[in-house]
C-alpha positions as CSV (number, residue, x, y, z in Angstrom):
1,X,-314.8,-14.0,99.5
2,X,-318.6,-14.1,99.9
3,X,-320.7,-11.9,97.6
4,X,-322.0,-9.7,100.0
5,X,-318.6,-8.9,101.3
6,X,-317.7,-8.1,97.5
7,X,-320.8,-6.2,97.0
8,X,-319.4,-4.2,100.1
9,X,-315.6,-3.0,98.9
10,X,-317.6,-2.6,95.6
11,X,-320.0,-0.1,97.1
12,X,-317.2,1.6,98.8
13,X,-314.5,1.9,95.9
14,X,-314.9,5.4,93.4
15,X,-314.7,6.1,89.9
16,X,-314.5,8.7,86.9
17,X,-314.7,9.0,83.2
18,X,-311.7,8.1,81.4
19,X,-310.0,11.1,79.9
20,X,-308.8,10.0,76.8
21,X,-309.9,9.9,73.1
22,X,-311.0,6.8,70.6
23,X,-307.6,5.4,69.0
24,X,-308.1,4.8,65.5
25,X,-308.2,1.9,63.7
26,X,-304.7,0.3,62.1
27,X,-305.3,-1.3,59.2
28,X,-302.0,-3.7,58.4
29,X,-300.0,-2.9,54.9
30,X,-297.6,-5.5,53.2
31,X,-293.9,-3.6,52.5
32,X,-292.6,-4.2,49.3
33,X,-290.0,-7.5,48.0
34,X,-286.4,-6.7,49.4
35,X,-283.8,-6.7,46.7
36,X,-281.0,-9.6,46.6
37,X,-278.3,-7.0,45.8
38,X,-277.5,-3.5,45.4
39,X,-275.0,-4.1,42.6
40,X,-276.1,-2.6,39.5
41,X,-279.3,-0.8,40.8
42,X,-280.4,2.2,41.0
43,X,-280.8,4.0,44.7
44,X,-282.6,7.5,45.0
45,X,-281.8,9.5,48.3
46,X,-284.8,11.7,48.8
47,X,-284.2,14.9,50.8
48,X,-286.9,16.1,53.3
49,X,-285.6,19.4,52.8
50,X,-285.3,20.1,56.3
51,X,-282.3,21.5,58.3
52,X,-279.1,20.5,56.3
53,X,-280.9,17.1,55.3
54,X,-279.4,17.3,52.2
55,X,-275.6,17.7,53.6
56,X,-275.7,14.4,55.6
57,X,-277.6,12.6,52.0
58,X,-274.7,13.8,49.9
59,X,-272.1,12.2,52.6
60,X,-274.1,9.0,52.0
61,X,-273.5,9.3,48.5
62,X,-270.0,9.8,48.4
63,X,-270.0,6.2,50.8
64,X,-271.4,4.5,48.0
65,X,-269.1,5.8,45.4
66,X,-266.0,4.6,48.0
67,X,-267.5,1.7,48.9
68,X,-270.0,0.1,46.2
69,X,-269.3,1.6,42.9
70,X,-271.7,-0.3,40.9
71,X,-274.4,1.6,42.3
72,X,-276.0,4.6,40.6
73,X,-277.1,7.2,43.4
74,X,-279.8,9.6,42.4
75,X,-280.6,12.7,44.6
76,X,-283.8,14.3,44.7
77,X,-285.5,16.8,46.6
78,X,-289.1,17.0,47.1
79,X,-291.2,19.2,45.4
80,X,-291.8,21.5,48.4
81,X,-292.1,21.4,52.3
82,X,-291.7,17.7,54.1
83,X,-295.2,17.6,54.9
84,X,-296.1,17.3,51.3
85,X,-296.9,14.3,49.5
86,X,-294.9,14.1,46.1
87,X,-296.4,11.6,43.6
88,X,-294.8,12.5,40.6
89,X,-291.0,11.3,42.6
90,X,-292.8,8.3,43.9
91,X,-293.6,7.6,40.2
92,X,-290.0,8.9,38.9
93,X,-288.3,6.2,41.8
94,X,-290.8,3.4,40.6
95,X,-290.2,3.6,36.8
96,X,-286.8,4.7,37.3
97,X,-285.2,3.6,40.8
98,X,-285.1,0.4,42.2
99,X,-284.4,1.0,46.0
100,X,-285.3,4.8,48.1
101,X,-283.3,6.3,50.9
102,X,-285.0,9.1,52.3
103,X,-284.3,11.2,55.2
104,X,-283.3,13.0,57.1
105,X,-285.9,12.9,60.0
106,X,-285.1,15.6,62.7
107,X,-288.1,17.1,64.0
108,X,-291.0,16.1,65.8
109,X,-293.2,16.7,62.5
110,X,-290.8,16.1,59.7
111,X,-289.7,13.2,61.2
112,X,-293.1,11.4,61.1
113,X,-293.9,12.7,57.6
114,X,-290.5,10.9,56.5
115,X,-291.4,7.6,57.6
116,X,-295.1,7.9,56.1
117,X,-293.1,8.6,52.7
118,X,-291.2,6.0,53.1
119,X,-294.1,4.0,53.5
120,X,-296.3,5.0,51.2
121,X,-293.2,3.7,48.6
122,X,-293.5,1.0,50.1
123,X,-297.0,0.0,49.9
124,X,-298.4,1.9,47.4
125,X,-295.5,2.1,44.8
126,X,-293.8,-1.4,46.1
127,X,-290.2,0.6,46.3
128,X,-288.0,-1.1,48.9
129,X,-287.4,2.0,51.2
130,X,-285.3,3.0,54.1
131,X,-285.7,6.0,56.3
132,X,-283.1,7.9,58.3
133,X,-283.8,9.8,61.8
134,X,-282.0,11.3,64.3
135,X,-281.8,9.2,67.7
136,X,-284.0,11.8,69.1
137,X,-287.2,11.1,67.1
138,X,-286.9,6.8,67.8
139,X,-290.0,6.8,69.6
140,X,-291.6,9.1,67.9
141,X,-291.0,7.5,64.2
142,X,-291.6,3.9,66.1
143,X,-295.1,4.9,66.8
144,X,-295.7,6.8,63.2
145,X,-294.9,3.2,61.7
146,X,-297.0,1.4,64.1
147,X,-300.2,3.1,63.6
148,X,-299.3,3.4,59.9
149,X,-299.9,-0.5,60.1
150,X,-296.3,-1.3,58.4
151,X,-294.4,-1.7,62.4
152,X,-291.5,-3.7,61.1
153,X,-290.7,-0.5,58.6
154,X,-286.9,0.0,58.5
155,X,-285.5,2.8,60.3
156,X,-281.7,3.8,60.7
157,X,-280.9,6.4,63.1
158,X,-277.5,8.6,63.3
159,X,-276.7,11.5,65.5
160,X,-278.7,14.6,66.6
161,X,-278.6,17.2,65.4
162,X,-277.6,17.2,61.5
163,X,-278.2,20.8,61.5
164,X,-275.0,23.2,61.1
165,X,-272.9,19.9,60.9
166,X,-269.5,20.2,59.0
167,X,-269.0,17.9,56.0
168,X,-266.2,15.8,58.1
169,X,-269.1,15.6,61.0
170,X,-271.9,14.2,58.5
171,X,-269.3,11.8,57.1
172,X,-268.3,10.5,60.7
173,X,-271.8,10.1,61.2
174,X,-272.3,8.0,57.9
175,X,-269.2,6.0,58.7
176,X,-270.1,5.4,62.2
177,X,-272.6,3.4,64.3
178,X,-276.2,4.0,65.0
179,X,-276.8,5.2,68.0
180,X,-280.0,3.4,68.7
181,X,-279.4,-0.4,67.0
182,X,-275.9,-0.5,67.0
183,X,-274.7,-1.5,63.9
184,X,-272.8,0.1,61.4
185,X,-275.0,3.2,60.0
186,X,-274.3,2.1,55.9
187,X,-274.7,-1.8,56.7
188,X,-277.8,-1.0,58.5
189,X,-279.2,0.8,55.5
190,X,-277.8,-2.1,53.2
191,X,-279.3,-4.7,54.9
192,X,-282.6,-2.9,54.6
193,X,-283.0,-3.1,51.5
194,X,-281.7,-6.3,50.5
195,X,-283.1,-8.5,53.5
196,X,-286.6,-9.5,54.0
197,X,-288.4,-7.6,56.9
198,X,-289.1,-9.6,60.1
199,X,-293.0,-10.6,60.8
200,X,-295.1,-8.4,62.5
201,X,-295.1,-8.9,65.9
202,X,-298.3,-7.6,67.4
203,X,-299.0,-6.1,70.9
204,X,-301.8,-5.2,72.5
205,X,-304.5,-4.1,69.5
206,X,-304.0,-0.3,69.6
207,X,-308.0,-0.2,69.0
208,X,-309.2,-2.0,71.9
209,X,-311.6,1.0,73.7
210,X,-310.6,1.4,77.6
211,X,-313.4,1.1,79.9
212,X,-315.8,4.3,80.2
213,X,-314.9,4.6,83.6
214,X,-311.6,4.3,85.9
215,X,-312.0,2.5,89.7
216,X,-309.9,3.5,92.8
217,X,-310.4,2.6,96.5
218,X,-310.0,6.6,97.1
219,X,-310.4,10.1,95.7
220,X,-306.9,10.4,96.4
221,X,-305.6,7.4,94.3
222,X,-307.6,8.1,91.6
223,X,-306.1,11.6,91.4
224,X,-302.5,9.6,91.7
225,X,-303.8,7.2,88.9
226,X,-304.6,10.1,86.2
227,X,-301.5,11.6,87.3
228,X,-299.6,8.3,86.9
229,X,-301.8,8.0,83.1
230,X,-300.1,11.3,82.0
231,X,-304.2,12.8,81.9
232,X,-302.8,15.8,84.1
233,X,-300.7,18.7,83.7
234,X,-299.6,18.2,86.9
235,X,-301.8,20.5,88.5
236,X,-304.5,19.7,90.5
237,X,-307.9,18.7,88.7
238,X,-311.2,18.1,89.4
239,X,-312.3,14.2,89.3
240,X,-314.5,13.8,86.3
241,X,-317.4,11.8,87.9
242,X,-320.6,10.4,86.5
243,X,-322.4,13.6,88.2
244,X,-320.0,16.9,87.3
245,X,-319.7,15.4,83.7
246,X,-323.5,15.1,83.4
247,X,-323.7,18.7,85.0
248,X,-320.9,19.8,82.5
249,X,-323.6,17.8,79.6
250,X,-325.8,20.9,80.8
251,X,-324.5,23.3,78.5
252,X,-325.0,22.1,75.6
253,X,-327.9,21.1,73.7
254,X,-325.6,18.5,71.7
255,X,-325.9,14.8,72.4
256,X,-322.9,12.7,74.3
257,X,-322.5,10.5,72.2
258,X,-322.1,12.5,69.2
259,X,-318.5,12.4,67.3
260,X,-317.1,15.4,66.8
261,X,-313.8,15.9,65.9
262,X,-310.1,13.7,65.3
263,X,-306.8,15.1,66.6
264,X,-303.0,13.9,66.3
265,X,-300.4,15.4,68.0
266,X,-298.4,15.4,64.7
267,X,-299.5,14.9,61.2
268,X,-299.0,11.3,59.8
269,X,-299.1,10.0,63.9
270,X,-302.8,8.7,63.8
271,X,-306.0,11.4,64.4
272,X,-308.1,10.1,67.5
273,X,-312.1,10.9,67.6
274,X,-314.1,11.5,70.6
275,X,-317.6,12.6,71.8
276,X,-318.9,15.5,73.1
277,X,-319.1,14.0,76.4
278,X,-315.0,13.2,76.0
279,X,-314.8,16.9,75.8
280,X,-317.3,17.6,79.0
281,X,-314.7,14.9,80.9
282,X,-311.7,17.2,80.4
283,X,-313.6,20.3,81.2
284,X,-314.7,19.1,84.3
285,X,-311.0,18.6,85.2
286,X,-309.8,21.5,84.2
287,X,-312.4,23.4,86.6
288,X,-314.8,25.2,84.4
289,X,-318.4,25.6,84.5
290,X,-321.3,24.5,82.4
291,X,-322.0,27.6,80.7
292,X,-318.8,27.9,79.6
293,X,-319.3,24.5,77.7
294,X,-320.0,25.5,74.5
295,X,-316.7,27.8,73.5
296,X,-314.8,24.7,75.1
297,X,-316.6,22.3,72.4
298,X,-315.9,24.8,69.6
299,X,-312.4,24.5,70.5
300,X,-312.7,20.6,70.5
301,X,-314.3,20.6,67.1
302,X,-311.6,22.7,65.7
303,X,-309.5,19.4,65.4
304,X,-306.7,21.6,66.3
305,X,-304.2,20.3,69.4
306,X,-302.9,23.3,71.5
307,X,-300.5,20.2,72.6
308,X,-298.9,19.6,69.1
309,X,-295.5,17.7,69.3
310,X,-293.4,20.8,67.6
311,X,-289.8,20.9,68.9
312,X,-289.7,24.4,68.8
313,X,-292.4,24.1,71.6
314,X,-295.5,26.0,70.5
315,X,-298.4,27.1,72.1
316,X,-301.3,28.8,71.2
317,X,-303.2,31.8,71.9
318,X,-307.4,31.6,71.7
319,X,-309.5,34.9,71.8
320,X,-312.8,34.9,72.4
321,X,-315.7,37.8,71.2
322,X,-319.0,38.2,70.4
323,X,-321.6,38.6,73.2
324,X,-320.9,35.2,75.2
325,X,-317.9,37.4,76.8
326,X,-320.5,39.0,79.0
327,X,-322.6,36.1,79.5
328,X,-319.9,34.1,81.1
329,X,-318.2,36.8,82.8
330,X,-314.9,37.2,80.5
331,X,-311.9,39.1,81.5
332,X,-311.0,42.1,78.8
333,X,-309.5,44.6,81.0
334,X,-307.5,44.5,83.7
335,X,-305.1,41.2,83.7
336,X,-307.3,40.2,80.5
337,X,-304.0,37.5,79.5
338,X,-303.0,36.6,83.1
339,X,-304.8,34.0,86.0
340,X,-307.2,36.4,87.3
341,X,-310.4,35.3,85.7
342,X,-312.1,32.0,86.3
343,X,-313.6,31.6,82.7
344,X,-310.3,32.6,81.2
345,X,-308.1,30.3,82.8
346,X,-310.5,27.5,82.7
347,X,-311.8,27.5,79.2
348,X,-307.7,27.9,78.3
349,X,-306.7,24.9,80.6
350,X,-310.1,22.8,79.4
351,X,-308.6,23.1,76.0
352,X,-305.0,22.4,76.8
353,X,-306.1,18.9,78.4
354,X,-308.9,18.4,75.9
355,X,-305.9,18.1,73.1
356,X,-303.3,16.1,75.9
357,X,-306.0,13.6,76.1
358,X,-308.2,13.1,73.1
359,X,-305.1,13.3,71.0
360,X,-303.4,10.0,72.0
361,X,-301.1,11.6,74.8
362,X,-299.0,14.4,75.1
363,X,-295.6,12.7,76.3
364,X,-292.3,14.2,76.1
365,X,-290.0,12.2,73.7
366,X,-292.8,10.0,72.6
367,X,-295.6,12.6,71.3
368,X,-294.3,15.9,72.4
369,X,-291.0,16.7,71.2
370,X,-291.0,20.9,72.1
371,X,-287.3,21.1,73.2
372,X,-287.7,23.5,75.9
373,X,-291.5,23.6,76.2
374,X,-294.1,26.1,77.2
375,X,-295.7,28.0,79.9
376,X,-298.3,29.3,77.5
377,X,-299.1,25.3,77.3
378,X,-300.8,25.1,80.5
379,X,-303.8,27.2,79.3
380,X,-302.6,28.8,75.7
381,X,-302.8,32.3,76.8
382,X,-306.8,32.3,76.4
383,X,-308.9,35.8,76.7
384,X,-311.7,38.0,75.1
385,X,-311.0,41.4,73.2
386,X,-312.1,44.7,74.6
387,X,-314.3,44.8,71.8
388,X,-316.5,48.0,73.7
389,X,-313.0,50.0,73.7
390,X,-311.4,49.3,70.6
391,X,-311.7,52.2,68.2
392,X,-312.1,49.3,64.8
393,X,-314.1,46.5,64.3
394,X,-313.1,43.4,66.2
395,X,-311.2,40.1,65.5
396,X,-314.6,38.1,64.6
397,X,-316.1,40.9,62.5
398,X,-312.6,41.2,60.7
399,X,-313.0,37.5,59.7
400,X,-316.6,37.6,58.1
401,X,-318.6,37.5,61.0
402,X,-321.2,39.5,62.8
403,X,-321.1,41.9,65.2
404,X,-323.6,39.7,67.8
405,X,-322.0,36.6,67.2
406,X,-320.3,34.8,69.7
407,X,-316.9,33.0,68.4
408,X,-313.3,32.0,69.4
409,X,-310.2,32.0,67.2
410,X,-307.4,29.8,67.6
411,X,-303.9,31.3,66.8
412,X,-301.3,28.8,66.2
413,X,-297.5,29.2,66.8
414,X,-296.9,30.7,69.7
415,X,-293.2,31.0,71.1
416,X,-292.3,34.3,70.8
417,X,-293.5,37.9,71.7
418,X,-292.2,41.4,71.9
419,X,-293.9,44.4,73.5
420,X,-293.7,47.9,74.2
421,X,-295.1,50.8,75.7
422,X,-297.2,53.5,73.9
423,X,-296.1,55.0,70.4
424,X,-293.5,58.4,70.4
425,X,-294.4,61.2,68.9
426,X,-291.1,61.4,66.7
427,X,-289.6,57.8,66.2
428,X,-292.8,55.7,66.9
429,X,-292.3,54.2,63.2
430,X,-288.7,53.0,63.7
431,X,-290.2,51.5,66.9
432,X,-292.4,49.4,65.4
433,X,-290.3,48.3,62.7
434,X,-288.0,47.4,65.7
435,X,-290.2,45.2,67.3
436,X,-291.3,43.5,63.8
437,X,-287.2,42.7,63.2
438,X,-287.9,40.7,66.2
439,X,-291.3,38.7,65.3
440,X,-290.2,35.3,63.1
441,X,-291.0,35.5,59.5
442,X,-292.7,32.1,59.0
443,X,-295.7,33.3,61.6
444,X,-297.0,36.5,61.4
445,X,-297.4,39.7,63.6
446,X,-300.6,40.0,65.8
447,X,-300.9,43.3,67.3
448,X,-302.5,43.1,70.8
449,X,-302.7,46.4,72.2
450,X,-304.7,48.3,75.3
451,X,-307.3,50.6,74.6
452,X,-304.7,53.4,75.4
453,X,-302.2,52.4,72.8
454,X,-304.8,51.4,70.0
455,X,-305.8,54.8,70.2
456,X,-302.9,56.5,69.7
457,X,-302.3,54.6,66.4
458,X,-305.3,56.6,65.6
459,X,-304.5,59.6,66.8
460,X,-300.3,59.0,65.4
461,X,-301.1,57.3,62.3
462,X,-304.3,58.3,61.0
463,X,-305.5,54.7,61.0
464,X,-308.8,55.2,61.8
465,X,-309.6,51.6,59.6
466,X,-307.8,48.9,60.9
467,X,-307.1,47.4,57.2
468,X,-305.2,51.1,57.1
469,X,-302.7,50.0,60.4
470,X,-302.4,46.5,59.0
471,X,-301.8,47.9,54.9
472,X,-298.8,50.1,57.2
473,X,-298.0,46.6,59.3
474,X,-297.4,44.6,56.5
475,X,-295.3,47.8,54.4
476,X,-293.2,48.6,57.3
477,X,-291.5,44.8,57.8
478,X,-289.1,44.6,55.3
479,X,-286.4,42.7,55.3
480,X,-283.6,42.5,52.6
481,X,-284.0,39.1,50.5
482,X,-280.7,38.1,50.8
483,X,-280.9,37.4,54.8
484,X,-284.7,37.1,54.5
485,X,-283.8,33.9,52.3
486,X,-280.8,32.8,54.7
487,X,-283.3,31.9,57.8
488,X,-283.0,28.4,58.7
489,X,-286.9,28.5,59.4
490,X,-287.8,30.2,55.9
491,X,-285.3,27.4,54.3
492,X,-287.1,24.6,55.7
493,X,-291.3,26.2,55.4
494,X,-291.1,29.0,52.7
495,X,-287.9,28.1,50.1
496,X,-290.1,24.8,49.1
497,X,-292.9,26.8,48.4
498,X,-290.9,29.6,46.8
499,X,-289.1,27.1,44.1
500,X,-292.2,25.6,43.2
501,X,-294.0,28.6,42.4
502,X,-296.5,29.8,45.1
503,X,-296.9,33.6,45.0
504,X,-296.0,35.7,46.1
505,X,-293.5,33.7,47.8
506,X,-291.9,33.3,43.9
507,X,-291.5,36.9,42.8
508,X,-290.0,37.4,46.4
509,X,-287.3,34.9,45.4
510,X,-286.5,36.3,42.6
511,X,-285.0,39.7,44.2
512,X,-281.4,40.6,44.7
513,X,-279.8,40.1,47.6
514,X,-279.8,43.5,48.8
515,X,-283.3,44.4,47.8
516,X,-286.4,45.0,50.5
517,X,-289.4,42.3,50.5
518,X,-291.9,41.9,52.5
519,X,-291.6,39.6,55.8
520,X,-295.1,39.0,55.9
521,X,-298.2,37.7,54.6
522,X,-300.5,40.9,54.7
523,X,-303.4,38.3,55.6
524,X,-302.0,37.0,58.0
525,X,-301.6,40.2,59.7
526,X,-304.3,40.7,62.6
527,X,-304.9,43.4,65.1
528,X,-306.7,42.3,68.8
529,X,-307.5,45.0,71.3
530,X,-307.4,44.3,75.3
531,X,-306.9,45.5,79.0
532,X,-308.1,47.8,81.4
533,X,-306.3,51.4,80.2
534,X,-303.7,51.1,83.4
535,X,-301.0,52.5,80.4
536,X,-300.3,52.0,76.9
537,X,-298.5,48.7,76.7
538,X,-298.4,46.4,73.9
539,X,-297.2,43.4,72.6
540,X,-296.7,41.6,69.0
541,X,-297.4,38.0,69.3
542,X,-295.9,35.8,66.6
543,X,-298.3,33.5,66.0
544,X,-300.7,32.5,62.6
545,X,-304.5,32.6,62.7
546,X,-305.8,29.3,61.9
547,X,-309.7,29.6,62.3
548,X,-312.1,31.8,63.9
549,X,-315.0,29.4,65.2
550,X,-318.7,29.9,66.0
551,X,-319.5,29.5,69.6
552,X,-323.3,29.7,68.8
553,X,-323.5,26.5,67.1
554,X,-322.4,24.3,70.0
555,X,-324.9,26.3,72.6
């Protein structure tokens, strides 16, 4: 092929920015000396505390007092939710232990955090330690110990789920074979601790950069090849060329190249950096404009994914206030949380993508594990308050800031909501306790109400002050302690937390059965006012505030 006729299908071939984020850097740990025996030692099984964990742990236990006697078996829990690190049990299994078992991982975020325990015994305590999944989280775990730098990290899967198991059921599963290797579950776990680990076998270097930008003989194939990538959310997008992302540069004052944020789809997984021009790449596909730039970077450098891997398939929910709502041409009213407003649905979808691709992927079974998934994932129900018709200060100004600044707040957990219309003039009370039975107890209630119904807590209430309507909020949602303790949620996120002494989560423990406590945190509590006054309806999102963000700063 001549030159020129290169220089010609070169000329005629297009491209785009690549999507996706910086991966970071895996630096290689050495796993500690396998034991030449089991007889005599001493094994700890370590409980993640999540979802029965315990049951299938004790099952283990009773295999090694049938089957090797001459083992001691320890139990321990740890010393509150999965996520945490627990050094005084590493140290207790180091002077104490000789060998760890720790499970049981069954989630798509406790799951990774038992295999980065596991690992840090490993490496940093040099315990010999095996962890146990469900088949469901292989991939997921698999990729936890690869950018961990410890690949060859033993892992033994059983069946999903553990949860609401019987005793015979957890004992079949102990006594039977893994459903991902093979083998014998107990022989597996054996082997893991007395035989040497196999060499790293190394792939690809998961920090080698892709190039800046992507080559197709056509607009259409490149939109096949970011579809084919996993860059999409299956909806159409705009190409990211050279040109709209330079455009999309515009709206900002901030320079390209600057870093500035990491994200993970799951803690323990690896955070991913990227650059403020990363983040113009993914606006530019999800259709918005320049001047909308600056809430989409906020969002960005947030560090929080709208795409995280939960399996109980969250979403989240961004509001936007402060002047910029104008400025850009925000929808408050009318349809203010549905597709009828081009800066809405753009800055929503911008972020939903922004965390798909700067995050290391968003792939079902591999690094998004949300069982049934989400609509509200496509643009995490994104819109501005109705701060002009609101009779109490708004979100921002309820947070610490002021009234002219221009900020977005990210509200995490989204999965369920209940609503209603207007307030009664008799049992509007037992209403609203009605519809907090139905909000979960390890989120918190966020009141989004029209104008028309905000008003009438006013003119019902009395709460004129919005810290009055969320002081009543917070007194009305009791629950008695007994079934307030029995959720399976609060058992796995709140119990921890409880035993080890975090108020007022303690003293709530401490009440009998029968006894009323409060469901919620009272700050937690929030209040958001918008729509266009077609009626009273309102709704109580269950989701958590996690930050409220200045928007100014990234103008």
């Amino acid at each position: 092929m001549t030159r020129d006729l290169q220089s010609a299908q070169t000329k005629t071939r297009v491209a785009a920015l690549d999507p996706t984020g910086f991966p970071p850097v895996v630096v290689g740990k050495t796993a500690a000396p396998r034991l030449s025996t089991l007889e005599g030692k001493t094994v700890y099984l370590v409980d993640s505390r999540f979802d029965d964990s315990l049951e299938l742990l004790k099952q283990i236990k009773v295999w090694f007092s049938e089957v090797m006697p001459g083992v001691t078996v320890e139990i321990r829990q740890l010393a509150s939710t999965y996520a945490k690190d627990d050094p005084a049990l590493w140290e207790e299994i180091r002077d104490k232990g000789d060998a760890a078992i720790i499970g049981v991982g069954h989630c798509s975020t406790c799951a990774p955090a038992v295999s980065t325990h596991a690992i840090t015994l490993e490496t940093q305590y040099g315990v010999p330690t095996v962890a146990v999944h469900t088949e469901k989280f292989d991939r997921v775990v698999r990729s936890v110990t690869k950018m961990a730098g410890l690949p060859q990290a033993p892992l033994v899967f059983v069946p999903q789920p553990v949860m609401g198991k019987t005793e015979a059921e957890l004992r079949a599963y102990v006594h039977g074979t893994d459903p991902v290797r093979g083998g014998p579950v107990m022989q597996e776990i054996v082997e893991a601790l007395t035989t040497s680990l196999p060499p790293v076998t190394r792939d690809s270097d998961p920090a080698t950069l892709r190039e800046r930008l992507v080559w197709a003989d056509s607009e259409d194939d490149l939109h096949a090849l970011f579809q084919q990538n996993l860059w999409t959310d299956f909806l159409p997008i705009v190409l990211p060329t050279e040109a709209r992302v330079e455009q999309m540069l515009a709206g900002t004052s901030r320079k390209r190249d600057e870093v500035i944020g990491r994200m993970q789809p799951t803690p323990n997984r690896g955070a991913w950096s990227y650059t403020v021009e990363k983040v113009a790449i993914n606006a530019v596909m999800a259709g918005a404009r320049p001047e909308y730039f600056p809430v989409i970077l906020a969002l960005a450098a947030s560090e929080f994914s709208s795409r995280r891997s939960s399996s109980s398939s969250v979403a989240t929910m961004v509001v936007v206030n402060g002047p910029i709502r104008h400025e850009i041409g925000m929808n408050f009213g009318i349809g203010a949380m549905g597709p009828y407003n081009h800066a809405n649905a753009t800055i929503g979808r911008a972020y939903s993508l922004l965390s798909q691709n700067l995050q290391g992927g968003s792939v079902p079974d591999q690094t998004y594990m949300g069982t049934m998934g989400s609509a509200y994932s496509y643009s995490g129900m994104t819109f501005a308050e109705n701060e002009e018709r609101s009779p109490w200060e708004p979100l921002h100004v309820q947070h610490g800031f002021k009234l002219d600044d221009s900020t977005v707040s990210i509200f995490s957990g989204l999965r369920a909501v209940t609503h209603s219309l207007g307030l009664r003039e008799k049992h509007w009370r037992e209403h609203v306790a009605d519809m907090l039975r139905g909000t979960e107890a390890i989120t918190a209630p966020c009141l989004v109400l029209d104008p028309i119904c905000a008003q009438q807590f006013v003119d019902r209430g009395g709460f004129t002050e919005k810290a009055a309507l969320i002081d009543f909020i917070h007194d009305l949602a009791k629950v008695p302690a007994g079934e307030y303790w029995d959720l399976q949620l609060v058992q796995n996120y709140v119990y921890p937390r409880a035993t080890f002494g975090e108020e007022p989560l303690a003293t709530r423990l401490k009440a009998a059965p029968d006894e009323l406590i409060h469901k919620f945190l009272k700050e937690r509590i929030n209040v958001v006012v918008t729509g266009g006054e077609s009626n009273g309806y309102w709704q109580i999102m269950s989701v958590t505030r996690h930050d409220t963000l200045s928007i100014d700063d990234w103008r």
